[in-house]
N, C-alpha and C positions, 0 to 999 in steps of 0.2 A: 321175183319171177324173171326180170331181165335178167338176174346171174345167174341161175340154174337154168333157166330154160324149162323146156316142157318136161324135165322132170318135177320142178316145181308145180307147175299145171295139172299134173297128173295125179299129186298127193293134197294138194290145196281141194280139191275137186271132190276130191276120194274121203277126207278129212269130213267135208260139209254132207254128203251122204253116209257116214258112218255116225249119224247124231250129232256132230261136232258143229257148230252153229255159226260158222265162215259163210258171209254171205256169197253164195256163186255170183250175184248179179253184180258184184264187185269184181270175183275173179273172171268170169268171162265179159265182164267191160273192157277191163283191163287187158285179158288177152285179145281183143279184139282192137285197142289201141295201138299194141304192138305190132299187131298184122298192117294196121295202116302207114306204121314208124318202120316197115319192111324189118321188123326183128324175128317174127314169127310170119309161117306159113298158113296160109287158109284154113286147108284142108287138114292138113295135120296137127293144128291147133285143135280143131273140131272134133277130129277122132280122138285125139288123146284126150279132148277134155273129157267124151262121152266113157273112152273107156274107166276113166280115175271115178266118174259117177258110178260107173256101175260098180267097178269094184267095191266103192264104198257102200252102196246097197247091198253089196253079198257079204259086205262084213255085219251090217247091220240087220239083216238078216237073219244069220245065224247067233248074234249075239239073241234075238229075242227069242229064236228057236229053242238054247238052251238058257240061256239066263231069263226070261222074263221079265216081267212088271216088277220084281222083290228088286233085280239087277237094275233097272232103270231108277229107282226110285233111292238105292243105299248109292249108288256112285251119280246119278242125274247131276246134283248141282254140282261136279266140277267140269260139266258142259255146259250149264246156264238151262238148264234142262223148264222147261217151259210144258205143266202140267194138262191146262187146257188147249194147247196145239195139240197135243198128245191126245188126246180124249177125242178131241175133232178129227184127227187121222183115225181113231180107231174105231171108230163111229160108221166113217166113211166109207171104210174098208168092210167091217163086220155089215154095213147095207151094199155096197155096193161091186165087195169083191177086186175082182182083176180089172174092173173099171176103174176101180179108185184109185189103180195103184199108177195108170196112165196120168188122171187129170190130178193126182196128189202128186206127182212130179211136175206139176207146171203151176205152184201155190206155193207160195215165198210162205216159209214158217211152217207149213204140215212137210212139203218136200222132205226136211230132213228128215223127218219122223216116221214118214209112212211105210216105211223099210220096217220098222221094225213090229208094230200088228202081225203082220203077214207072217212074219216069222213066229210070233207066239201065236198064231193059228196052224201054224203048220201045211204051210199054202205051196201047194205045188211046186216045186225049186223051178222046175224049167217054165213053168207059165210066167212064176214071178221074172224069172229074165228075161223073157218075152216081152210083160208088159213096161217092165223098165226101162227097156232099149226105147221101144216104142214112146212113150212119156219123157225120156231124157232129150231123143233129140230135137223134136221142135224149140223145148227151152233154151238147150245150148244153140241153137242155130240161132235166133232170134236175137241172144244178147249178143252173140260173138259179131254177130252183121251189124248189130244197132251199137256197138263198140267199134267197127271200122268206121261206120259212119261218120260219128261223133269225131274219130282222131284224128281220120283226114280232113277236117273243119275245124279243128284244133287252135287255130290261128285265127280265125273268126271266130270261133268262141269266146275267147279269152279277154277278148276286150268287154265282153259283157260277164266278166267274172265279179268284178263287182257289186252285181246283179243277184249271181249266184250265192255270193258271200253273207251280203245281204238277209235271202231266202232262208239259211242256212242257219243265221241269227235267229232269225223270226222259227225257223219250227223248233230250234234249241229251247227257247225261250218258252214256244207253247207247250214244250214237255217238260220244262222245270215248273210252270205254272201246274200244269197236270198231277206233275209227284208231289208235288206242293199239298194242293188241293182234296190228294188221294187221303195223304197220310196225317195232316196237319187236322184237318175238319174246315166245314163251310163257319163255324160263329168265328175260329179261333183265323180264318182267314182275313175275314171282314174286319176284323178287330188290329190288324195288321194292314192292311189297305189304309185302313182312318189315320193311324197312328202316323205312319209314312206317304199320308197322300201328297205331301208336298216334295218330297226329294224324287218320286216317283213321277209325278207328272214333270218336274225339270226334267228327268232324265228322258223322258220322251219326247217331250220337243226338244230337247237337244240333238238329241240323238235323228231327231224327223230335219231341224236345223241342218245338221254338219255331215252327217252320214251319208246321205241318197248323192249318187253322180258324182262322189269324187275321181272315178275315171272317166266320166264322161266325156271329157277335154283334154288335149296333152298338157303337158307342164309350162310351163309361160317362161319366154327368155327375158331376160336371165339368170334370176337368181335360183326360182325351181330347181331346173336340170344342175346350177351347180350342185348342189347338195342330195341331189339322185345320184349324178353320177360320180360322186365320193365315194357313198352309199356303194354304189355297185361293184367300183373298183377296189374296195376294201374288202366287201364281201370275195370276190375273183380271185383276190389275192391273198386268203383266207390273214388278215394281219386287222386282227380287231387293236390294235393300238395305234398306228399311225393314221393320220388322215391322207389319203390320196387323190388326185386327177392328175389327168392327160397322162399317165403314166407316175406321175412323179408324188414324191410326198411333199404336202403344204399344209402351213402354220395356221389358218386362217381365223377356226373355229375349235374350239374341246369337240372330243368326241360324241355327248349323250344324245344328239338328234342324229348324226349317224349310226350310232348301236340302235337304236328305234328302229331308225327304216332298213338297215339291216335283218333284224328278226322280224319286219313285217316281208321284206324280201323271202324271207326262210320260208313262214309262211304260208302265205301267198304267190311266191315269184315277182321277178320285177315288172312291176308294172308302173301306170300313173294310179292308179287306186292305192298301192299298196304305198308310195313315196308320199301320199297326202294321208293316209290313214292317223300315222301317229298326232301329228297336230291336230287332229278330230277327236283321238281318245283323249289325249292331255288338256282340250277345250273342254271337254265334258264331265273331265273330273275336276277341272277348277273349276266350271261352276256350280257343281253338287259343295267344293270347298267353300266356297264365297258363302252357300246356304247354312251349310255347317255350323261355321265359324263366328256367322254374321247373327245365329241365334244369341253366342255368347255374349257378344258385344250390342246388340241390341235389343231384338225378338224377333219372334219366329216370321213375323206379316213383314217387316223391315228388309229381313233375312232373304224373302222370298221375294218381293217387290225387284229389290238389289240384285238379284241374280237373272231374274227377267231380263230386269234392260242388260247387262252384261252380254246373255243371249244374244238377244234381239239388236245390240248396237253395232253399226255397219263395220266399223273396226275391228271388232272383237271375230266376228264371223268371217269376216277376209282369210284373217291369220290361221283360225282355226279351219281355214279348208285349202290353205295351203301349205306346201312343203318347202318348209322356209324355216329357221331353227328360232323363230321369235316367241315360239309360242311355250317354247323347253325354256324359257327365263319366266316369262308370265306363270308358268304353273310354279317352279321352282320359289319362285322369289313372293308370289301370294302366298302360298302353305308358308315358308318360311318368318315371315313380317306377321300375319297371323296365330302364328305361332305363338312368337314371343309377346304380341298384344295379350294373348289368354294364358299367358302361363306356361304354354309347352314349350320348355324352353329346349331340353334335348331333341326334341320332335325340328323346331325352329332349325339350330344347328346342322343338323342334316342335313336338312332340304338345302342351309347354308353350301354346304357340302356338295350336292349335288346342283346346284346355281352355280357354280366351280365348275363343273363339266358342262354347265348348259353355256356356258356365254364367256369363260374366263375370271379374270380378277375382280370384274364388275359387279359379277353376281353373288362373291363374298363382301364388297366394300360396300354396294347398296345398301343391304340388311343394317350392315353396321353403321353406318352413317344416318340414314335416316332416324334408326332407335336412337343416336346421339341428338341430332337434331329435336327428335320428340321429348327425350329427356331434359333438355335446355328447356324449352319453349314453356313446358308443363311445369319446370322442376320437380322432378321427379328424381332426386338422386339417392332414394333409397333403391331406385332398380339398377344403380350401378353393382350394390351388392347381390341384390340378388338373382342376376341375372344369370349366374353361375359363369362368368366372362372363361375362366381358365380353362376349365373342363369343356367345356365348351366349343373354345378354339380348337382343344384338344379331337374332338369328334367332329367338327366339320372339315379338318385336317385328313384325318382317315379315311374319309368315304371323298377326298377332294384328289390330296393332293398325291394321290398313289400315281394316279398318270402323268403326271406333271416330272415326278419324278423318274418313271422309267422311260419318257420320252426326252426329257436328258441326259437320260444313261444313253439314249439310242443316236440320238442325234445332236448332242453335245452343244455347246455356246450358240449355233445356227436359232436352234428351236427357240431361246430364251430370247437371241436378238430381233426375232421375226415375231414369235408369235407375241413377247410380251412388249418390247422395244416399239415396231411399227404397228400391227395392229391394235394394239391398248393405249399407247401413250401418243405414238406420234401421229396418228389417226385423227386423236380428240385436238392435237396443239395445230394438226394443217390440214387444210381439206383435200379429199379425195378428189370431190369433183369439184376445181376452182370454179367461183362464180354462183354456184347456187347455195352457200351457205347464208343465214342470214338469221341474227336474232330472234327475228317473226315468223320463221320457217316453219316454227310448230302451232304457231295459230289456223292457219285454215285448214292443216292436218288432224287437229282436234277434233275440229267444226264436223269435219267430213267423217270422222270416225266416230264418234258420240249420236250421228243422227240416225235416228228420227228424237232423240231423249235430249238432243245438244240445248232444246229451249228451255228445258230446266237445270240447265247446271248455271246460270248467272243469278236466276233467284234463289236456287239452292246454297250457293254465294253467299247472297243477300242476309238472305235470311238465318244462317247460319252465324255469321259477323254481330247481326242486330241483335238476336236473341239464344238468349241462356236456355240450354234444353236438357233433360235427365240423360240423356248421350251426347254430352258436349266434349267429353272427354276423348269418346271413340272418333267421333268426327274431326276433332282435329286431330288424331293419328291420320286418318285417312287425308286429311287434309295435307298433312307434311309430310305424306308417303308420295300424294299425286305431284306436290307443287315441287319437290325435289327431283321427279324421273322427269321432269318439265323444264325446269329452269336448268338441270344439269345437260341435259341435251342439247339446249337452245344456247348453251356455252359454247358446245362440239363445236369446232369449226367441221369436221366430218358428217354430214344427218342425213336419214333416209328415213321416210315415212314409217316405218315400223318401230322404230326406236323408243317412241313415247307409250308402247303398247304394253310395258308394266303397272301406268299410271291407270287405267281400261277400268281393274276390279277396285280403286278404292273410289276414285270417281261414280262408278255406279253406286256405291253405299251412297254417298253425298246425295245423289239424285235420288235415290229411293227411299232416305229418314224425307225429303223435301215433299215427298209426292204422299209418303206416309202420312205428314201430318196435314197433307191438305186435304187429305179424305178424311181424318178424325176429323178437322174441325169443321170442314162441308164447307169448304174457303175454295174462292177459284183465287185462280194466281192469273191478274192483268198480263203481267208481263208473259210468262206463260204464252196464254193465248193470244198475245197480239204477237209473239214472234212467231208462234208457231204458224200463224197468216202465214208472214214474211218469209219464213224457210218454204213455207210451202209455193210461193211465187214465183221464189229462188229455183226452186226444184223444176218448178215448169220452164223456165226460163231456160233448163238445158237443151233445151229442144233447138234452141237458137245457135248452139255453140256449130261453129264452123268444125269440119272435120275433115279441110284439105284431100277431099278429092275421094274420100272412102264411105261417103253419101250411102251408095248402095248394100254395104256391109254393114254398118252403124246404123245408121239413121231410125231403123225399125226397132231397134236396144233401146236406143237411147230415148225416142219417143215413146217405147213404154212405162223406162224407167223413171221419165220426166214426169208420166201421168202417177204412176202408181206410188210412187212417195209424193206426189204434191198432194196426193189424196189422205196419205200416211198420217200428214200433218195437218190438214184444214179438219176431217171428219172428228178425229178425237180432240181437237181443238173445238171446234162447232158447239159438239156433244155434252162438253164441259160447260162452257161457256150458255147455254139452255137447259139446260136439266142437274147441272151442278154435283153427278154421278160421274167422280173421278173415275172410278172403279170399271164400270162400265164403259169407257169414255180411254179409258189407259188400254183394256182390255183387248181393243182392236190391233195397236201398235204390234204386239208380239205374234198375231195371227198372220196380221198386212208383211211383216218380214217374212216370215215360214213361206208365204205363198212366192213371193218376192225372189228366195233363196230359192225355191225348185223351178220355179218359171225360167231363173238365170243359169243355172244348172246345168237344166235338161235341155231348155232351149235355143238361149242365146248365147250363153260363154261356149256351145259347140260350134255354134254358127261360126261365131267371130274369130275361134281361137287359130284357122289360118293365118291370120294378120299378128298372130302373138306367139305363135312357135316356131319350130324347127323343123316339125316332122316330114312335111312335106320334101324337102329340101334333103333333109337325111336321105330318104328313100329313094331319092333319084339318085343320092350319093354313091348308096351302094352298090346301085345297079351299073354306075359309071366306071366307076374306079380299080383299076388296075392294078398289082402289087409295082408296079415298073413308076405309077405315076404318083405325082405329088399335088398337094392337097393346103391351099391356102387359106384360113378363114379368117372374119373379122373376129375380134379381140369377145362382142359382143354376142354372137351367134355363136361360139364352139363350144359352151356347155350341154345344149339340144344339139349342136349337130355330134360331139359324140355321145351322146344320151342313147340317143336312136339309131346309129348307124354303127357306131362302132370304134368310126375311124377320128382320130387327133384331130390331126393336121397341125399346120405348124401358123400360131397367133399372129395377126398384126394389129394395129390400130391407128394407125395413116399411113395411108395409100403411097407416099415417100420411102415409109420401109419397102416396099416391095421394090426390085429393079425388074419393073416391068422390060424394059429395052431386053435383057439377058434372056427373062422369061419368053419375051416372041420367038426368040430364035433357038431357043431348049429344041430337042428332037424329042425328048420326052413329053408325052402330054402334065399339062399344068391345069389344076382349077383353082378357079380364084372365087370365096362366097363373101359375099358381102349384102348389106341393108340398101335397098334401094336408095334411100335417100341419101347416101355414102356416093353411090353411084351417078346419082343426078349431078351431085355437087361436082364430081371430078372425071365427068363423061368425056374431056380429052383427053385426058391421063392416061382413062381405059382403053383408049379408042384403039390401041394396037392388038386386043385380046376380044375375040369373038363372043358373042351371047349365045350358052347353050341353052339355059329353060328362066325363066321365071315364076316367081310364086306370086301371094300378094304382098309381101313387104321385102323378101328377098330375089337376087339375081344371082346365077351362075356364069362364072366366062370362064375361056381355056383358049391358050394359045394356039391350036388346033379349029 
């Protein structure tokens, strides 16, 4: 409709009143959004649209005049022609006349139809034009006005698209359950419910988990925005192969979590909803895989136990509702290791293959390393042969290494010394950020990511080591899958809290055969419940933690979240420990999160997340900024500030790179952004550059 214009309007219009079953209340939204986008005019959208209805009514008209019911009925369904609408217009009509033919133009679904009765009755031509005109236009007036409405708020809308999105799911869904139901039968339904109630109910707390409020909050600096605004500038730049920002192309990561938020961009449009979507889908399908998989290797109660805590564990939930590429190795590198424990070894490969795209080299040497590892330990070196090694390599090659190799067709020796050279190799041999690497760096990391479940992984431990169990086998795969993405990290002189969140799905099996068998044998676990006290003490204990001066922002977060997992831990601990009903007693945990995760959601990660973005700061930017002026930000802030705004700027990362002295005496305006506590630190430095705005974590200055 934008490229033709109201000639479009006029035959789209004309189309859905000639029987052809094009929603108007689509086409006149739509032309009513355009009048607000000043592509279309008012009034002459509104005539044209009424005129293309009516025509379409005088076509459909005389089609029933001389064709009839035999005509509707031998050519109907290559209109989607719909029997009892039709019967209800003619019903209508045949009681009501040139009455019906008014309010049957203002009735979504007879509308199209009521044309033509009137013509197999042989109904007045000029009344019926009459009454058409009359019945056309309120309808078009009403959408075309409740279409400018909507477009000029267009921008307020859209942040609650995720809302809509949502909604959108949910009546999809009620009308797949409906044709389901229609055509399947109510026994043969039920019998399908039973069958699948457990992959069904993960899928809905998952989906109640990870889904709700992913835009409810902007993307969190720093790492979000970078990998958004990849995402966007690859999309802009229509170049699905190279990775880009700030204008430029970089090494940093393989493509598969940008091609994701790419097509959720497509979409969607760019939003923060649509930059966190995919790590929500790929959280939700590994853990329907964990369930899958974890039947083969265990049973079905194990299976599902396992993939609860997975949900439900603070770590696992972070990743999976943020837009961060950790969660494209976790899903890649589970299917894959999974795989090969059941036999699917082509299947395994693959995913090899596409752990290639999600993370690099690591994500093909992981799989294989660890199966070596398991193969030692086990001996097991009949699975060297049948592991299908050759063929194998040969197809996680295919689907891996096609980018690899056209992006050093593209950009030659650069790409192989950067992306494989510094980020793979000399990444893990020298740290990024000197000083916080540290052997032990992934222990309170763990701690933190495993809970409310972290006080069964030590007697899960235990117990495992002491005794011989009919899945001893499976447990230590999982064992040597967890303690290898563990101890190989904690090697990294490089580490960042996300890095051990491969280890996440084999670690929950450990905790869920542990918790399994304390419900068979109706055993409490001491250890257990007396840590589970103690994390819960711990939890409250946050309440105490100093938060340097941001009391009024925090403090009501963190006092809840202090109470509501210290509860997390003491009640189902309690519970156990008196009535000796694990089950009951476990069952709270994965609730207490759900509640947990939408309280944080919708409530307090929107509160807080001034103190953790850009956005603010963007929007003053644009309003600022001049094409004549230049634009300085911290190293820190400029993946949100151009996320949001638009604009680069040009990096630094101590206050020494700048020659502030030059910058006072520019005639051109200069800004300079930077983190407050940047600013504290070297408040003489700045003192020759004036303060335009502040936020709460960042400041604006300009030599002006």
């Amino acid at each position: 409709m934008e490229l033709y214009g109201y000639i479009a309007l006029f035959w789209a219009m004309a189309a859905e009143n000639a029987n052809i079953p094009i929603p108007s209340e689509v086409i006149l939204g739509f032309s009513g959004f355009l009048i607000s986008q000043q592509v279309f005019s008012f009034w002459p959208a509104f005539f044209i649209a009424c005129c293309g209805g009516i025509f379409g009514s005088i076509i459909s008209y005389w089609l029933g005049a001389y064709g009839g019911r035999p005509l509707l009925r031998k050519y109907g369904k290559y209109i989607l022609f719909n029997e009892k609408k039709f019967n209800y217009a003619e019903q209508l009509f045949t009681k009501y006349g040139g009455i019906a033919i008014i309010i049957g133009r203002c009735l979504p679904g007879i509308r199209t139809f009521i044309s033509f009765p009137a013509g197999v009755a042989r109904y007045p031509f000029v009344k019926f034009i009459l009454y058409s005109i009359i019945g056309t236009i309120p309808w078009t007036l009403l959408l075309v006005w409740a279409g400018c409405i909507l477009g000029s708020h267009w921008q307020d809308l859209i942040k609650y698209n995720h809302i809509l999105i949502i909604g959108i799911g949910i009546i999809a869904l009620c009308l797949i359950l409906f044709f389901i139901c229609k055509h399947i039968g109510k026994k043969n339904i039920q019998a399908f419910l039973y069958a699948h109630r457990y992959e069904l109910s993960l899928l809905i707390f998952s989906c109640l988990l990870l889904l709700p409020f992913l835009g409810a909050f902007p993307l969190t600096d720093p790492d979000e925005p970078v990998y958004g605004e990849t995402a966007r500038e690859m999309l802009v730049a229509h170049d699905w192969l190279s990775p880009r920002i700030f204008g430029h192309v970089w090494y940093d990561k393989p493509p598969l979590f940008y091609w994701l938020e790419m097509i959720s961009y497509q979409l969607f449009g760019i939003s923060d909803y649509s930059s966190r979507l995919p790590s929500a889908i790929l959280a939700i399908i590994t853990i329907q895989a964990v369930y899958h998989y974890g039947k083969s290797m265990f049973n079905s109660s194990i299976a599902y136990i396992s993939a609860l805590i997975l949900t439900s564990s603070f770590g696992f939930w972070y990743i999976g509702k943020a837009a961060i590429t950790d969660m494209t190795l976790i899903f890649t590198l589970t299917i894959a290791l999974l795989s090969f424990y059941t036999k699917k070894y082509y299947r395994g490969y693959i995913f090899c293959g596409l752990a290639l795209l999600a993370k690099g080299p690591v994500g093909y040497a992981f799989p294989a390393l660890i199966m070596l590892c398991y193969i030692m330990i086990r001996r097991k070196w009949n699975l060297l042969s049948t592991l299908k090694i050759p063929q194998g390599i040969l197809c996680a090659f295919i689907v891996g290494l096609p980018w690899y190799i056209l992006m050093y067709q593209v950009h030659g020796t650069e790409f192989i010394q950067t992306f494989i050279g510094y980020h793979n190799i000399i990444r893990f041999t020298a740290p990024e950020h000197p000083g916080r690497n540290s052997i032990f760096f992934f222990i309170p990391v763990l701690i933190l990511s495993l809970i409310p479940w972290i006080t069964a992984y030590v007697p899960a431990l235990i117990r495992f080591f002491r005794k011989k169990d009919t899945y001893t086998d499976a447990l230590w795969f999982c064992f040597i899958w967890s303690t290898f993405i563990f101890v190989f990290f904690s090697l990294s002189k490089t580490q960042l809290i996300s890095y051990i969140a491969p280890m996440f799905p084999p670690t929950a099996f450990l905790i869920g055969w542990f918790l399994y068998r304390c419900y068979e044998e109706k055993k409490r676990s001491l250890i257990t419940i007396f840590s589970s006290y103690v994390l819960g003490l711990l939890c409250l204990g946050l309440y105490a933690i100093p938060l340097h001066g941001s009391d009024v922002i925090y403090r009501p977060f963190v006092y809840t979240l202090s109470i509501s997992l210290c509860m997390l831990c003491i009640i189902p601990a309690s519970l156990w420990w008196h009535t000796k009903k694990i089950q009951a007693a476990y069952a709270i945990i994965p609730l207490g999160m759900l509640v947990i995760s939408l309280l944080s959601s919708a409530v307090f990660l929107p509160q807080i997340s001034p103190t953790l973005t850009s956005t603010k700061m963007a929007t003053s930017i644009k309003q600022r900024l001049s094409p004549t002026d230049t634009l300085y930000i911290e190293k820190f802030l400029r993946p949100g500030i151009a996320f949001y705004s638009g604009y680069y700027g040009k990096s630094w990362v101590s206050p020494q790179e700048l020659d502030l002295a030059k910058i006072k005496t520019t005639t051109n305006s200069i800004y300079v952004i930077m983190r407050k506590t940047t600013y504290t630190h070297n408040k003489k430095l700045f003192a020759p550059l004036s303060v335009v705005m502040e936020t709460e974590t960042q400041i604006l200055l300009t030599n002006h």
